[in-house]
C-alpha positions, 0 to 999 in steps of 0.5 A: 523659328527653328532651323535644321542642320542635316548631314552632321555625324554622331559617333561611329554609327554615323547617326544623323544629328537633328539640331534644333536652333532656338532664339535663347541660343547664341552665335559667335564667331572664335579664330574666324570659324562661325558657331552656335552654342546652346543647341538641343539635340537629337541623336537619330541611331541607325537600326541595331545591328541583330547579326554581323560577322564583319564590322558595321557596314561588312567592310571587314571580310575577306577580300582573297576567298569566297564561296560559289553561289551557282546556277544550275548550268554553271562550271562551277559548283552548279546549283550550289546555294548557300544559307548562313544562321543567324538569331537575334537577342530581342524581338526586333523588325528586319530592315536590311542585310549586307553581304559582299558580292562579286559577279565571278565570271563576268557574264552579263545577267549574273544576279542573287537571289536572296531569302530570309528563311526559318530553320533550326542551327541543327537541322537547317533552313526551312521555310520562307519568311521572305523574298529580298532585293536590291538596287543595282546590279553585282560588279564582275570580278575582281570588284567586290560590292556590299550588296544592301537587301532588302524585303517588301514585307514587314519581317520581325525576328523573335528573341532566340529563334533561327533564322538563316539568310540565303542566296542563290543565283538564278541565272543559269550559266553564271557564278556569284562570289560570296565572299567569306567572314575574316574568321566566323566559324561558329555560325550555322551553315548550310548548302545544297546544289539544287539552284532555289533557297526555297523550293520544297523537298530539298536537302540541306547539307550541314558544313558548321565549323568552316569559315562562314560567308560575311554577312550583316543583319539589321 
C-alpha cells in the first residue's frame, strides 16, 4: 500500500516532495523521533523562472521608490502606464508573473490592469497576447503585496523573442506604486500616459537605462 507525505520541502525552490511508502521500507525510531528509511522520491519543481529582476518570489525589491501606474483622472502622472521587456531563453508556457504593489492614495477601488504584450526592445510594446488577473485586491499604502497574475489563455513565449508585461490602472482617480527593482537598468522599458496598456494608436516612450520596475515571469 502506499502512502503520500505531502507539504515536505525540497531546496530553495520549495518543491513539493512526493514519497512513495513501499512495504520493503523500514521504520525505526532514533533519540525518540519516529522515522522511515527506504523511501522513493519524487521531486515536483516549481515552474522555471523565464524573467526576474528580484529574487524568487520578487521578495528582493525596493521597498523606498516606485513608479506611478496612474488612471486617467489621477494627481499624479495620469494616464501614466508602464510595460516592462522580457525574452525567455527556450520555448516555454506562461504561467504566472509577480510584481509588488501598493494602492499609493488609498482610495477604495484602485486596482491594475495587467497584459502580457508582443513588442520589440528598440520599438516597444505592440499588440496583446493576453489579458492577466488576480485574486484579491491591492493593499494601500505603505503595505507592499507581491501581486500573483495570472491569463485564462494559454500563453507560450518562444525562445528569443520580446515580450513586455504592462500594467495600468483603470480606475480613474487613483494611483498604484510599482515598485522598483534594487538595481535592473538594462531591461526594456517603456510608458505612456494615455491610461490602456492596449489600445490602438498609442505612443510609446523608451526610458531604457533607468531603474526598472520588479518584476518575476514564470
Amino acid at each position: 500500500m502506499k502512502k503520500m507525505l505531502r507539504n515536505s520541502l525540497c531546496g530553495l525552490g520549495l518543491a513539493l516532495l512526493v514519497v512513495s511508502v513501499a512495504s520493503a521500507q523500514e521504520s525505526y525510531v532514533k533519540h525518540g523521533v519516529a522515522g522511515v528509511r527506504g523511501l522513493t522520491t519524487h521531486a515536483v519543481l516549481p515552474p522555471a523562472v523565464v524573467f526576474t529582476n528580484c529574487g524568487t518570489g520578487c521578495t528582493s525589491h525596493d521597498t523606498y521608490d516606485a513608479y506611478f501606474v496612474s488612471g486617467t483622472s489621477a494627481q499624479e502622472s495620469p494616464g501614466q502606464t508602464l510595460a516592462i521587456g522580457f525574452s525567455s531563453t527556450k520555448t516555454t508556457k506562461f504561467t504566472y508573473a509577480l510584481t509588488p504593489n501598493s494602492n499609493y492614495t488609498g482610495v477604495k477601488g484602485g486596482k491594475i490592469a495587467a497584459y502580457l504584450l508582443n513588442g520589440t526592445a528598440a520599438g516597444g510594446p505592440t499588440t496583446e497576447v493576453a489579458a492577466l488577473s488576480y485574486k484579491g485586491s491591492i493593499p494601500d499604502f505603505t503595505t507592499i503585496k507581491v501581486v500573483k497574475y495570472t491569463s485564462r489563455k494559454e500563453v507560450t513565449f518562444k525562445k528569443g523573442v520580446e515580450y513586455f508585461l504592462c500594467e495600468t490602472d483603470p480606475a480613474a482617480t487613483t494611483v498604484i506604486l510599482w515598485m522598483l527593482s534594487t538595481g535592473d537598468f538594462s531591461s526594456p522599458l517603456w510608458y505612456q500616459d494615455e491610461g490602456s496598456c492596449t489600445k490602438k494608436g498609442m505612443t510609446w516612450l523608451d526610458d531604457t537605462g533607468n531603474n526598472v520596475m520588479a518584476a518575476e515571469i514564470n
